[in-house]
C-alpha positions in Angstrom: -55.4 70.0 -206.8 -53.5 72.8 -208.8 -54.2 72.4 -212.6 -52.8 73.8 -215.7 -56.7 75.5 -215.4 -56.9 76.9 -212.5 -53.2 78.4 -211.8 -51.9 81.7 -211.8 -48.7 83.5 -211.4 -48.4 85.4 -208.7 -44.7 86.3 -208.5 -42.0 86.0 -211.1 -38.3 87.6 -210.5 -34.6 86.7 -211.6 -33.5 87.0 -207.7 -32.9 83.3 -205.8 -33.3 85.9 -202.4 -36.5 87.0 -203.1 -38.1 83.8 -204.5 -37.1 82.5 -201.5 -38.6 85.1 -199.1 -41.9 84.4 -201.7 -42.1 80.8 -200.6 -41.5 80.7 -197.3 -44.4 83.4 -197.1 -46.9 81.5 -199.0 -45.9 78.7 -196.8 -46.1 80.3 -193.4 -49.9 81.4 -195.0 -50.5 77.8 -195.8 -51.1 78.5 -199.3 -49.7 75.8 -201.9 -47.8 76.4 -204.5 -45.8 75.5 -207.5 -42.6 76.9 -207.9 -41.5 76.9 -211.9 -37.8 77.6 -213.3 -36.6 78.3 -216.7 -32.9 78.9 -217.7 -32.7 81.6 -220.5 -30.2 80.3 -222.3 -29.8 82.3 -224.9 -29.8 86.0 -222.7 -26.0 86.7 -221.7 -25.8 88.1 -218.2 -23.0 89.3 -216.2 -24.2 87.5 -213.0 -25.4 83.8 -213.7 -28.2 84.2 -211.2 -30.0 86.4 -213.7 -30.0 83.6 -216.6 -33.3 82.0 -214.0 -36.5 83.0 -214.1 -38.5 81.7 -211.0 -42.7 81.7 -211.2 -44.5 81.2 -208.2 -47.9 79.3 -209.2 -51.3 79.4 -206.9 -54.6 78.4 -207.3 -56.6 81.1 -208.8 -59.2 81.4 -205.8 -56.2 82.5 -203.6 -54.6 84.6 -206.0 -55.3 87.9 -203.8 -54.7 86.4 -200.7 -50.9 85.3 -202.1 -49.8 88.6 -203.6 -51.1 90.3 -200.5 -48.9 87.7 -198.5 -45.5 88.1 -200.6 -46.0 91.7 -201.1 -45.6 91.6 -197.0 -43.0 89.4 -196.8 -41.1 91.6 -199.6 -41.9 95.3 -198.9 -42.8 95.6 -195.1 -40.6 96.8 -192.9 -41.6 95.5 -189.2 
């Protein structure tokens, strides 16, 4: 059970794409999660997908073992 307690971020960006790609990684590593959004309402952007900040939420125990897994998803090249 993930609990205000025992949670962690693990990924924040502004970028729907890459939250995405985050996700589906911790997914396909069975690891759950809890994906957060917050409108900054009073930050004027250009491009409206930059007004979102998305924060991916794990379990603290598999804190590691999710970065490791969205930093593969994100930055290696296969």
């Amino acid at each position: 059970m993930l609990t205000i307690f025992n949670r962690t971020v693990v990924f924040m960006t502004y970028n729907e794409e890459n939250m995405r790609k985050a996700c589906f990684s911790l997914e396909h590593c069975n690891i759950d999660y809890i994906l957060k959004t917050t409108k900054i309402a009073d930050v004027y952007a250009k491009d409206e997908g930059l007004q979102i900040a998305y924060k991916v939420y794990v379990r603290k125990d598999k804190a590691n073992e999710a970065q490791a897994c969205i930093h593969k998803a994100l930055f290696d090249e296969d």
